[in-house]
Structures are given as structure tokens and as C-alpha cells.
N, C-alpha and C positions, 0 to 999 in steps of 0.2 A: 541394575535395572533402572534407566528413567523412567518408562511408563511401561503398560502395559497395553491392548489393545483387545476388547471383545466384540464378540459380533453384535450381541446387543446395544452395547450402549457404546461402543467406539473405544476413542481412548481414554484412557483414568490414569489419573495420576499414581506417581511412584515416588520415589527418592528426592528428594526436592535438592541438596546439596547435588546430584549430578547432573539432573535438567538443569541448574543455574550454570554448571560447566559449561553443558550441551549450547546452552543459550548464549553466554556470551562467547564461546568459540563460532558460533553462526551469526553473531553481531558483527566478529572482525570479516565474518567470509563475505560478509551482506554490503559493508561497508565497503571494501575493497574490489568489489564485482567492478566492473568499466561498463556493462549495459545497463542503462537505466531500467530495463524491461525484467532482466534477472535480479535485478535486485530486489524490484517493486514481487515480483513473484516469493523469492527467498523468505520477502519481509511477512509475505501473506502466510506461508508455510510454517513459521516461525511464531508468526501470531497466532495462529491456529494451533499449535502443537502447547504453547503457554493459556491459552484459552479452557483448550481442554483436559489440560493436567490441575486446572484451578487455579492460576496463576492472572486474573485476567486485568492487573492494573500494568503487569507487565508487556499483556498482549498491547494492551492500547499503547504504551510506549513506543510499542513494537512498531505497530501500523499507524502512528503520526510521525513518526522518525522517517519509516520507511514514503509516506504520503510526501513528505515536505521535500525531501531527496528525489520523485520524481517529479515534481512538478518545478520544481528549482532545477533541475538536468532538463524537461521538459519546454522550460521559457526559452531557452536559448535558441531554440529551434524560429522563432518570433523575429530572431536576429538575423539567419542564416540566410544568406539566398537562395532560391530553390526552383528550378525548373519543373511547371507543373505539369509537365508531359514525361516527368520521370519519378518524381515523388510530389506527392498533396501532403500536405500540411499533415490531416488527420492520419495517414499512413506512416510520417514521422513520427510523435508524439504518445505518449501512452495513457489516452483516455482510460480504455477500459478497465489497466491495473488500476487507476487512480479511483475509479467509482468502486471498484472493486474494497478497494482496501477505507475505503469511505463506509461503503455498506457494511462494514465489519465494524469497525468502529462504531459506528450506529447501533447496530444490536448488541454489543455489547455494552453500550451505556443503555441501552432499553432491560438489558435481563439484567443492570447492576439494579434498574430503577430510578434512572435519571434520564426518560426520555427527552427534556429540553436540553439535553448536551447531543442529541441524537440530531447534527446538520452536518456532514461531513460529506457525505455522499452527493448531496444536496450543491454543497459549495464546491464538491471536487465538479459536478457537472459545472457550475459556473464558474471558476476558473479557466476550465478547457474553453467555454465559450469566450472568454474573455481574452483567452490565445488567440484564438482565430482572428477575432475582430482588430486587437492588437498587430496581426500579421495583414489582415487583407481590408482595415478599413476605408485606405486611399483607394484602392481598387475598386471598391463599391459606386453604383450610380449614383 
């Protein structure tokens, strides 16, 4: 048994040797994904399930590895040329895992007790801003 799951309080941890199996068998699957979008997902699933087994210096691992992997897959998009009558930038790119997996990280340096490590959310929004401008600032008036 890794965990277990109840309806009050969700899931609790279990066996800690087989969620470290669980875990780095879904590191290599997370790693290996080719969509930056299922990855950035996997990474969230993964941080979550180490979060809530008690495990949460691992979750954070989990969600800056997975954070830096899409916004590193995500720049390229900066480079690419791109007809905007078929794809926008923002419909390339994946903001919202990236806030997403920010906001995580966030709270959990808030519930370790270290809200001034709590910017990640914060800097994935600017980032993404910093894409855009990086892609469309000649264009501007």
C-alpha cells in the first residue's frame, strides 16, 4: 500500500519505501513526456500525492523541476514564427500550469512556515509576461 485515501481528510500517507518507488518511477514517466503541458500536469499530480503523504520537501522538488522544464520548453515558443490567424502566442505556451505549479509551491512554503520563499506564482506570472514582450515587443506602437 502507498497511501491510503479517506473521505475526510483525503489522502495519508503509507509505506514511505514504496511511494519513493511510485515516485521516481513517475519522475522518469514526467521526464520523458514530449508535451510540455502533460508534463507540467504529471509534475502537479505527483507534487500533490508527495505533499500529501507528508513527503513535502519532496513535492517542492517536484514542482520547481517540473516549473523550470516548462518554461525552458515554453521560451522557445519566443523563437518560433507563428501565424497569428492560427495560433497566439498565449494559446502556444502554458501559462496556466506554470501559475499553477507556482501557486503550489507557494503554499507549501507558507504551511512549512517560510512565507518569504512564497514568489513563484508570482514570478511564473512574470515570466509569461516577459515571454510575450520578448515575442511581440517590435511589433508594439
Amino acid at each position: 500500500m502507498v497511501c491510503r485515501c479517506t473521505p475526510g481528510r483525503g489522502i495519508e500517507g503509507g509505506c514511505g519505501r514504496d511511494l519513493g518507488e511510485v515516485v521516481t518511477q513517475s519522475l522518469e514517466a514526467m521526464r520523458s513526456e514530449g508535451n510540455p503541458r502533460k508534463q507540467a500536469r504529471l509534475g502537479l499530480e505527483l507534487g500533490d500525492l508527495c505533499a500529501a503523504s507528508g513527503m513535502p520537501v519532496r513535492a517542492l522538488d517536484i514542482w520547481r523541476e517540473a516549473l523550470a522544464r516548462l518554461e525552458w520548453r515554453d521560451y522557445e515558443w519566443v523563437y518560433r514564427p507563428m501565424n497569428p490567424a492560427y495560433l497566439r502566442f498565449d494559446h502556444a505556451v502554458s501559462r496556466w500550469e506554470a501559475v499553477q505549479l507556482g501557486m503550489r509551491i507557494d503554499r507549501e512554503w507558507r504551511r512549512l512556515g517560510h512565507p518569504e520563499q512564497a514568489h513563484y506564482g508570482r514570478d511564473a506570472n512574470h515570466e509569461y509576461d516577459e515571454m510575450w514582450m520578448d515575442k511581440y515587443y517590435m511589433a508594439l506602437p
